[in-house]
N, C-alpha and C positions, 0 to 999 in steps of 0.2 A: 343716522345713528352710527357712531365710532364701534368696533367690534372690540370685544373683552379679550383679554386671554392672546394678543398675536405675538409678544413677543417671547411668552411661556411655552408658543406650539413652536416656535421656532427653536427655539433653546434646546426642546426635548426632539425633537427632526435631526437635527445638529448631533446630540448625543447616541440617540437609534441608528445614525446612519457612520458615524466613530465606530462604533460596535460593531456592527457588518462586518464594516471593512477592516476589521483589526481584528481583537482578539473573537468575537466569533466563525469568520473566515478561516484565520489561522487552528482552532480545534474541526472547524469541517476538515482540514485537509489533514489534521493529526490524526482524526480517527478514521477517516477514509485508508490511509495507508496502513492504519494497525489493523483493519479489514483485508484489504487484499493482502497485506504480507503475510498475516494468520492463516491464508487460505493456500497464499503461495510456501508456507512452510512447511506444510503437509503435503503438497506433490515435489518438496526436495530432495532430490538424493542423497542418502545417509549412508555414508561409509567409515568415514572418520571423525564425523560432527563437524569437521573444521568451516563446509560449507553454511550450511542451516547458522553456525554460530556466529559466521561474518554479515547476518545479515544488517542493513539500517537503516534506517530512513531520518529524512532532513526535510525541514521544512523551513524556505526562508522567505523573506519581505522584503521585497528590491522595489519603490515607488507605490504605487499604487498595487502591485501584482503580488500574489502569494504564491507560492511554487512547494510543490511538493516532490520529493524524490525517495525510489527506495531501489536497493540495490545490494548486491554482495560486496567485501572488500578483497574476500579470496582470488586470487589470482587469476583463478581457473574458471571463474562462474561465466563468465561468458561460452565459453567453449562449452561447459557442461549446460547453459540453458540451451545453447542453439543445434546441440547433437538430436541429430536424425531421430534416435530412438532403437535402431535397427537389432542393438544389441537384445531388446526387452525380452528378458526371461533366461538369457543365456548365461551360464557359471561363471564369475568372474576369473576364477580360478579352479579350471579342472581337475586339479591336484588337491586344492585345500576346497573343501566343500563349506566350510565356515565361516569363507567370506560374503557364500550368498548369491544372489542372481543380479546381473543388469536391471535398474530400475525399480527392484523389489522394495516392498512392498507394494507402494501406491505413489512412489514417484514418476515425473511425467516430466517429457521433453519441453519445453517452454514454459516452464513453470512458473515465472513472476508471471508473464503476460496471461498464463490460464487464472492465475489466482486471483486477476484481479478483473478481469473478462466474467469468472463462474458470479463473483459477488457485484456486478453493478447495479443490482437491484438493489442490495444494502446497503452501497455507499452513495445512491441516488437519496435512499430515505435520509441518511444521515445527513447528508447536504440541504436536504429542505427542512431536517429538524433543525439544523443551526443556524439557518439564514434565515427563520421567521421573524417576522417582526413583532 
């Protein structure tokens, strides 16, 4: 006996596994990164906004792979994620007390890599909420 229905399971296989790999893929990794960078924006250092304001993220589709990236454009953000920390708490300027302390408020030395290290439990759900079948 010929079975019903095999080339409508395949049609629909075909079409659930397009989606995976395409645009459901690409929103896991979209909001995976609006997750850690939200987390990593809150341990940024705020002096002039210029840092926190260069932040972006990019998500691209080269073959089969989706790639996600997030990063500052400022010049400096390298230096400023990878500094020691050592200054924490200390007056940036002993003269002008206005400008505040090193690290103040709840900024933190390595702060994309914490922001996105503190939420992997969020961006785990989110990734198996997208990629369900």
């Amino acid at each position: 006996m010929p079975a019903k229905g095999v080339s409508k399971v395949r049609r629909n296989i075909g079409r659930i596994l397009e989606g995976i790999s395409g645009p459901q893929a690409e929103r896991a990794v979209t909001e995976a990164l609006i997750i850690g960078g939200g987390m990593a924006a809150t341990m940024t250092p705020i002096d002039t906004s210029l840092l926190i304001n260069s932040q972006f993220r990019e998500v691209k589709k080269t073959g089969t792979k989706i790639k996600g990236r997030m990063g500052y454009t400022a010049a400096y953000a390298a230096a400023v994620h990878d500094a020691k920390g050592t200054l924490d708490g200390q007056p940036r300027d002993p003269n002008d007390g206005s400008r505040g302390n090193f690290w103040d408020p709840d900024a933190e030395p390595e702060f994309l890599t914490k922001g996105f290290e503190m939420t992997k439990d969020d961006i785990d759900r989110v990734v198996l909420r997208n990629m369900k079948v």
